[in-house]
C-alpha positions as CSV (number, residue, x, y, z in Angstrom):
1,X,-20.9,-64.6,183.8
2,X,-17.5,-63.4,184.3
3,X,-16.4,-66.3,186.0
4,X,-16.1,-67.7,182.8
5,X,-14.3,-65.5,180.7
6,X,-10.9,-66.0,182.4
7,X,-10.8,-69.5,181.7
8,X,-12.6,-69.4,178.4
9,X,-9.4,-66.6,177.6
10,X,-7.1,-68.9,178.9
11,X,-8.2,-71.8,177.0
12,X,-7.8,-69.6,173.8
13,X,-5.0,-68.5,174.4
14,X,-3.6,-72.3,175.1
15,X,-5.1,-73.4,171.8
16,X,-3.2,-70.2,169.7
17,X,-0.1,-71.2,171.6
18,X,-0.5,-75.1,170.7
19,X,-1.5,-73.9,167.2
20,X,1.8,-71.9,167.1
21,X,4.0,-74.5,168.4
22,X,2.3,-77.2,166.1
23,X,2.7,-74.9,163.3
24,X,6.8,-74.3,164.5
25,X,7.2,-77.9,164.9
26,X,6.3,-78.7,161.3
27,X,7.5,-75.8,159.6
28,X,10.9,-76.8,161.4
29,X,10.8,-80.3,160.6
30,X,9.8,-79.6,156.7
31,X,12.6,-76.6,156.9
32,X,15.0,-79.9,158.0
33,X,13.5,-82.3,155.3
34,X,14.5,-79.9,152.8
35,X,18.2,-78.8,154.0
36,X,18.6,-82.4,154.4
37,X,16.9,-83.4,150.5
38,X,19.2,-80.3,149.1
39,X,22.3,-81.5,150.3
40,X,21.7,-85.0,149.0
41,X,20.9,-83.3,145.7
42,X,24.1,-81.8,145.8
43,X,25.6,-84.9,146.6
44,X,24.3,-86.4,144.1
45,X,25.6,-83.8,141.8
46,X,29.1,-83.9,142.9
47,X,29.0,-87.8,142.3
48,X,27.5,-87.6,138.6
49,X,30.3,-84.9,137.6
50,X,33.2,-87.0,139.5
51,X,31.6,-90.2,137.1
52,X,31.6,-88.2,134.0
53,X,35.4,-87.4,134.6
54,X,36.1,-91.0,135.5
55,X,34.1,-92.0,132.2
56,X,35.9,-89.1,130.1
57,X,39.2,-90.8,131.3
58,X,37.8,-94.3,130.6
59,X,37.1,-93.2,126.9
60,X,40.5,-91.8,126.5
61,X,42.4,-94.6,127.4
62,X,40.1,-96.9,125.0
63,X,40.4,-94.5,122.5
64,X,44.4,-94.5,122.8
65,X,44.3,-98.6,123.2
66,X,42.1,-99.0,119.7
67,X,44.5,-96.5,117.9
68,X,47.3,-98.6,118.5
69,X,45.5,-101.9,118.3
70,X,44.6,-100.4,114.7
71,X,47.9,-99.4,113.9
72,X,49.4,-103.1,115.2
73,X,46.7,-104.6,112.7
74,X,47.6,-102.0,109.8
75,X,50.8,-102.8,109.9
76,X,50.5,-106.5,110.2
77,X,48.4,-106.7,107.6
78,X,50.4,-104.7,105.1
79,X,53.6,-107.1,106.2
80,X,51.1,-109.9,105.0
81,X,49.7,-108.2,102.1
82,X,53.5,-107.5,100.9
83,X,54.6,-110.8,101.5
84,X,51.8,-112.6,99.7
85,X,52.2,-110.0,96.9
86,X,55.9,-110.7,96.5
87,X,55.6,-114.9,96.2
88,X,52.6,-114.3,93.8
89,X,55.1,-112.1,91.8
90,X,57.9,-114.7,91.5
91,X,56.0,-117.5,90.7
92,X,54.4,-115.3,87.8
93,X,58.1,-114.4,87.0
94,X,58.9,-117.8,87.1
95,X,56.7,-119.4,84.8
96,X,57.0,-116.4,82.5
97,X,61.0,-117.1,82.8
98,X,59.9,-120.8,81.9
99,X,57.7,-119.9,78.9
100,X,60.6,-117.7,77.3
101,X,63.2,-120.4,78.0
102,X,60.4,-122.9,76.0
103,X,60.1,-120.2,73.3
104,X,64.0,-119.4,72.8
105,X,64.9,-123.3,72.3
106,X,61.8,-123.6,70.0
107,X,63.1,-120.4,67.5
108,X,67.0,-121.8,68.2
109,X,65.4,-125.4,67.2
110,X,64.0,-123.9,64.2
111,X,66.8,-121.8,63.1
112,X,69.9,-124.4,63.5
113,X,68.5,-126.0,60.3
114,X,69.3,-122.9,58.4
């Protein structure tokens, strides 16, 4: 009956050892997997703050560009505004000019008879 008992131990003690290594070979591997998914997270990291400073700059520069788009526009459009303002100004000076000149001949041709 002892005969047995060596092997029997031996084969025990194989299986706790295969068990062991089994259980160091995947702990190692998932210990890798996860070194190897946090550094891609902190990749990953890196790369969103570096876009948000690329975007920041982005919206700087159109911000700058539509401020003096607006400006270019403002003041075109007041040049414009001006402009049209002063020839809609003479030619209501104009006419009122010509309705006083109408006026002044029509009192002089009423008061020459006198």
């Amino acid at each position: 009956m002892i005969e047995w008992l060596g092997p029997a131990v031996a084969l025990c003690c194989g299986i706790l050892l295969g068990a062991g290594a089994a259980t160091y070979f995947f702990i190692s591997r998932k210990s890798i997997a996860v070194a190897i998914a946090e550094t891609r997270l902190e990749e990953a990291h890196k790369n969103i703050e570096s876009q948000k400073v690329i975007l920041s700059e982005a919206q700087e520069k159109l911000s700058t560009t539509f401020q003096a788009l607006a400006g270019e526009a403002l003041k075109s459009n007041s040049t414009l505004f001006a402009e049209q303002a002063r020839q809609t100004l003479d030619a209501v000076l104009a006419e009122a000019r010509g309705d006083l000149g109408k006026k002044e001949e029509s009192i002089r041709g009423a008061v020459r008879p006198l």
